[in-house]
N, C-alpha and C positions, 0 to 999 in steps of 0.2 A: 126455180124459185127466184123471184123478184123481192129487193127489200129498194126503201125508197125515203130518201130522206131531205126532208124542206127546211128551209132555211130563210132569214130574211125580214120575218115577222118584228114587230116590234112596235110600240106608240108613236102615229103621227101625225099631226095638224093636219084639221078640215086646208085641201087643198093641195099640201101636201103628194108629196110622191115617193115610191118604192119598189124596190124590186123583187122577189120574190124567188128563189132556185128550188130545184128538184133534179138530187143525182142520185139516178138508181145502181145497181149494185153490180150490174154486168156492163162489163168495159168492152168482152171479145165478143159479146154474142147478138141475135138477132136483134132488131128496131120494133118500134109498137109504138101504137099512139097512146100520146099522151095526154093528159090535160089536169084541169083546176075543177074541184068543188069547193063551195065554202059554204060551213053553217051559224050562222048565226044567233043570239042567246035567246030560246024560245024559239026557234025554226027548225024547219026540217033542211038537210042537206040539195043545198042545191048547184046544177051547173054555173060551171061561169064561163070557162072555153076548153076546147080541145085542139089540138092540132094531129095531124099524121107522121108517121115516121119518115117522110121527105120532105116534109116543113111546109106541106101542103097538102090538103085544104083547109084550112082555119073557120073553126066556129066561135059565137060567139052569145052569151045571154045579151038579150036586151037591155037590160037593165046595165050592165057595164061595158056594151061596145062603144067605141071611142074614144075611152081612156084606160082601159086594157090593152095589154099587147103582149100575144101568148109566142114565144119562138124554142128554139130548142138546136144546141151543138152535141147532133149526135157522136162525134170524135171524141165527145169529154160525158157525153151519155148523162144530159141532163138537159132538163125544160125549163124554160123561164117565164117568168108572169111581170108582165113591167106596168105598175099601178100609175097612173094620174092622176090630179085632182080628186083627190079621194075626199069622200064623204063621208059622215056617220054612218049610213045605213052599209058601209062595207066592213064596217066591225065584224068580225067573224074570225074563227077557225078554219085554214086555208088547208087544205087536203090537196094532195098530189095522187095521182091516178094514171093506172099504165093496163090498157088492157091486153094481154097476151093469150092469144085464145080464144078461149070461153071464157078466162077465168079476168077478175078485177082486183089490182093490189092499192094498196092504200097506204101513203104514209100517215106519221104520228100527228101529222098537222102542225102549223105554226099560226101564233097568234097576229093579229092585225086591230089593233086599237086605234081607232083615228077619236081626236076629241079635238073641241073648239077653244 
């Protein structure tokens, strides 16, 4: 059992930057990729990046490569999402994602407001 909890969220200026954590629940046990969805109000849930359990190979949506930056310290068993110049259209609920398996866990999401 995987539990997963995000952190980070919160109102910030077009421009603006932030960081974004995800520590999941197991300290002693295996590695699994991880990554970021976020949805936005009236969207459907979409990618934004994933990384592997040895912090390689990195993906990433189009729409936010280059002021995204997905890493992860698996010794403290948690992923990070480091926003840039953020923009309105990244207003969203930011989900954290670890797939173990077959199976996909999900945290509660954290919010991400940017206004002008």
């Amino acid at each position: 059992q995987v539990q997963l909890v995000e952190s980070g969220g919160g109102l910030v200026q077009v421009g603006g930057s932030l960081r974004l954590s995800c520590t999941g629940s197991e300290h002693t046990g295996s590695s699994y990729p991880m990554g970021w969805f976020r949805q936005a109000p009236g969207k459907e849930r979409e990618f934004v990046a994933t990384i592997s359990w040895s912090g390689g190979p990195t993906y990433y949506a189009d729409s936010v490569r280059g002021r995204f930056t997905i890493s992860r310290e698996n010794a403290k068993n948690t992923v990070y999402l480091q926003i840039d110049n953020l923009k309105p259209e990244d207003t969203a609920v930011y989900y954290c994602n670890a797939r173990v398996g077959a199976m996909d866990y999900w945290g509660k999401g954290t919010l991400v407001t940017v206004s002008s």
